[in-house]
C-alpha positions, 0 to 999 in steps of 0.5 A, a space after each residue: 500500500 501507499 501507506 499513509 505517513 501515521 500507523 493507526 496503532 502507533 503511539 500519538 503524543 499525549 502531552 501535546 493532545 495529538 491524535 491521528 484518525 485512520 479511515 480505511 475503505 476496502 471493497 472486493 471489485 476489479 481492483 487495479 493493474 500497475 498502469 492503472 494504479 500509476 494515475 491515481 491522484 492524478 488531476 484529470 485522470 481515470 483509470 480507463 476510457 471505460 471508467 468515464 463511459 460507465 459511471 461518467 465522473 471528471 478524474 478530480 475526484 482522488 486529486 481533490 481529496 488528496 489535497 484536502 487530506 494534505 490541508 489537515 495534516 495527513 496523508 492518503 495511500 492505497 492498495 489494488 490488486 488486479 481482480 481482487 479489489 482495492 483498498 483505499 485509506 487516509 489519516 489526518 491530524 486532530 487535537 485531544 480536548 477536554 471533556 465540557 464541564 456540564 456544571 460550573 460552580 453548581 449552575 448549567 451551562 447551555 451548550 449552542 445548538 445550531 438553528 435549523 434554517 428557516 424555509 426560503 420558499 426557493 426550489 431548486 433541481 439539482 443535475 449531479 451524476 455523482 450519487 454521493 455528491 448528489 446526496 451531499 449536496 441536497 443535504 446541505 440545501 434543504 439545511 439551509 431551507 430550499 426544497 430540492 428536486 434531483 435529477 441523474 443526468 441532463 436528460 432526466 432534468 429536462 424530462 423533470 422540467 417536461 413535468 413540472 408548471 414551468 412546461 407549456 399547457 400545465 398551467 400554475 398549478 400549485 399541485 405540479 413542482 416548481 424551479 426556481 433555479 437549476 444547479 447543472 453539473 457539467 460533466 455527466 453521461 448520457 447528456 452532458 450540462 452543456 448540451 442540456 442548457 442548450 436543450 432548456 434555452 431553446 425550448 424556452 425560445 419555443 415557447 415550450 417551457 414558459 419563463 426564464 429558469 436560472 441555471 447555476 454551473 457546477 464544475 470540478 474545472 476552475 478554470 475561466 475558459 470554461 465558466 465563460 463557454 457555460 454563460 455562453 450555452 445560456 447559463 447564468 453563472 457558475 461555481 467551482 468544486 469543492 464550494 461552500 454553501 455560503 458561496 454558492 448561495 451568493 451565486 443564487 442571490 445574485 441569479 434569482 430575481 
C-alpha cells in the first residue's frame, strides 16, 4: 500500500493532545493493474476510457481529496490488486480536548445548538451524476431551507422540467413542482450540462417551457475558459468544486430575481 505517513496503532503524543484518525475503505471489485494504479491522484485522470463511459465522473475526484487530506495534516495511500479489489485509506491530524464541564460552580451551562434554517420558499433541481455528491449536496440545501428536486443526468432534468408548471399547457398549478433555479453539473453521461442548457434555452425560445429558469454551473474545472463557454450555452453563472454553501448561495442571490 501507499501507506499513509501515521500507523493507526502507533503511539500519538499525549502531552501535546495529538491524535491521528485512520479511515480505511476496502471493497472486493476489479481492483487495479500497475498502469492503472500509476494515475491515481492524478488531476484529470481515470483509470480507463471505460471508467468515464460507465459511471461518467471528471478524474478530480482522488486529486481533490488528496489535497484536502494534505490541508489537515495527513496523508492518503492505497492498495489494488488486479481482480481482487482495492483498498483505499487516509489519516489526518486532530487535537485531544477536554471533556465540557456540564456544571460550573453548581449552575448549567447551555451548550449552542445550531438553528435549523428557516424555509426560503426557493426550489431548486439539482443535475449531479455523482450519487454521493448528489446526496451531499441536497443535504446541505434543504439545511439551509430550499426544497430540492434531483435529477441523474441532463436528460432526466429536462424530462423533470417536461413535468413540472414551468412546461407549456400545465398551467400554475400549485399541485405540479416548481424551479426556481437549476444547479447543472457539467460533466455527466448520457447528456452532458452543456448540451442540456442548450436543450432548456431553446425550448424556452419555443415557447415550450414558459419563463426564464436560472441555471447555476457546477464544475470540478476552475478554470475561466470554461465558466465563460457555460454563460455562453445560456447559463447564468457558475461555481467551482469543492464550494461552500455560503458561496454558492451568493451565486443564487445574485441569479434569482
Amino acid at each position: 500500500m501507499t501507506k499513509p505517513l501515521i500507523d493507526p496503532n502507533g503511539k500519538t503524543d499525549q502531552v501535546k493532545g495529538d491524535i491521528y484518525l485512520w479511515f480505511e475503505v476496502a471493497d472486493s471489485g476489479c481492483g487495479m493493474d500497475a498502469k492503472e494504479r500509476s494515475k491515481m491522484f492524478q488531476r484529470f485522470s481515470q483509470a480507463s476510457p471505460k471508467t468515464y463511459s460507465k459511471y461518467g465522473g471528471s478524474g478530480l475526484g482522488l486529486f481533490i481529496s488528496k489535497k484536502l487530506v494534505n490541508l489537515q495534516g495527513g496523508s492518503i495511500g492505497f492498495n489494488s490488486e488486479t481482480d481482487k479489489g482495492t483498498t483505499f485509506a487516509f489519516s489526518i491530524g486532530a487535537s485531544r480536548d477536554k471533556a465540557p464541564n456540564i456544571l460550573t460552580n453548581g449552575s448549567s451551562t447551555t451548550l449552542p445548538i445550531r438553528k435549523a434554517a428557516q424555509p426560503n420558499n426557493l426550489s431548486v433541481l439539482l443535475v449531479e451524476d455523482n450519487h454521493v455528491n448528489q446526496v451531499v449536496l441536497a443535504k446541505q440545501l434543504r439545511r439551509a431551507g430550499y426544497t430540492v428536486f434531483t435529477a441523474d443526468d441532463g436528460q432526466e432534468a429536462f424530462d423533470f422540467l417536461k413535468s413540472s408548471r414551468h412546461w407549456k399547457g400545465h398551467g400554475k398549478s400549485s399541485d405540479l413542482p416548481r424551479v426556481d433555479f437549476i444547479c447543472m453539473d457539467i460533466e455527466m453521461p448520457i447528456i452532458d450540462g452543456m448540451t442540456c442548457t442548450k436543450m432548456i434555452r431553446q425550448a424556452q425560445q419555443d415557447g415550450e417551457i414558459t419563463n426564464h429558469i436560472p441555471i447555476i454551473a457546477v464544475t470540478a474545472n476552475a478554470r475561466s475558459e470554461q465558466l465563460q463557454a457555460a454563460i455562453d450555452v445560456g447559463m447564468d453563472d457558475g461555481i467551482s468544486k469543492p464550494f461552500r454553501i455560503d458561496d454558492l448561495e451568493k451565486i443564487i442571490e445574485k441569479v434569482v430575481v
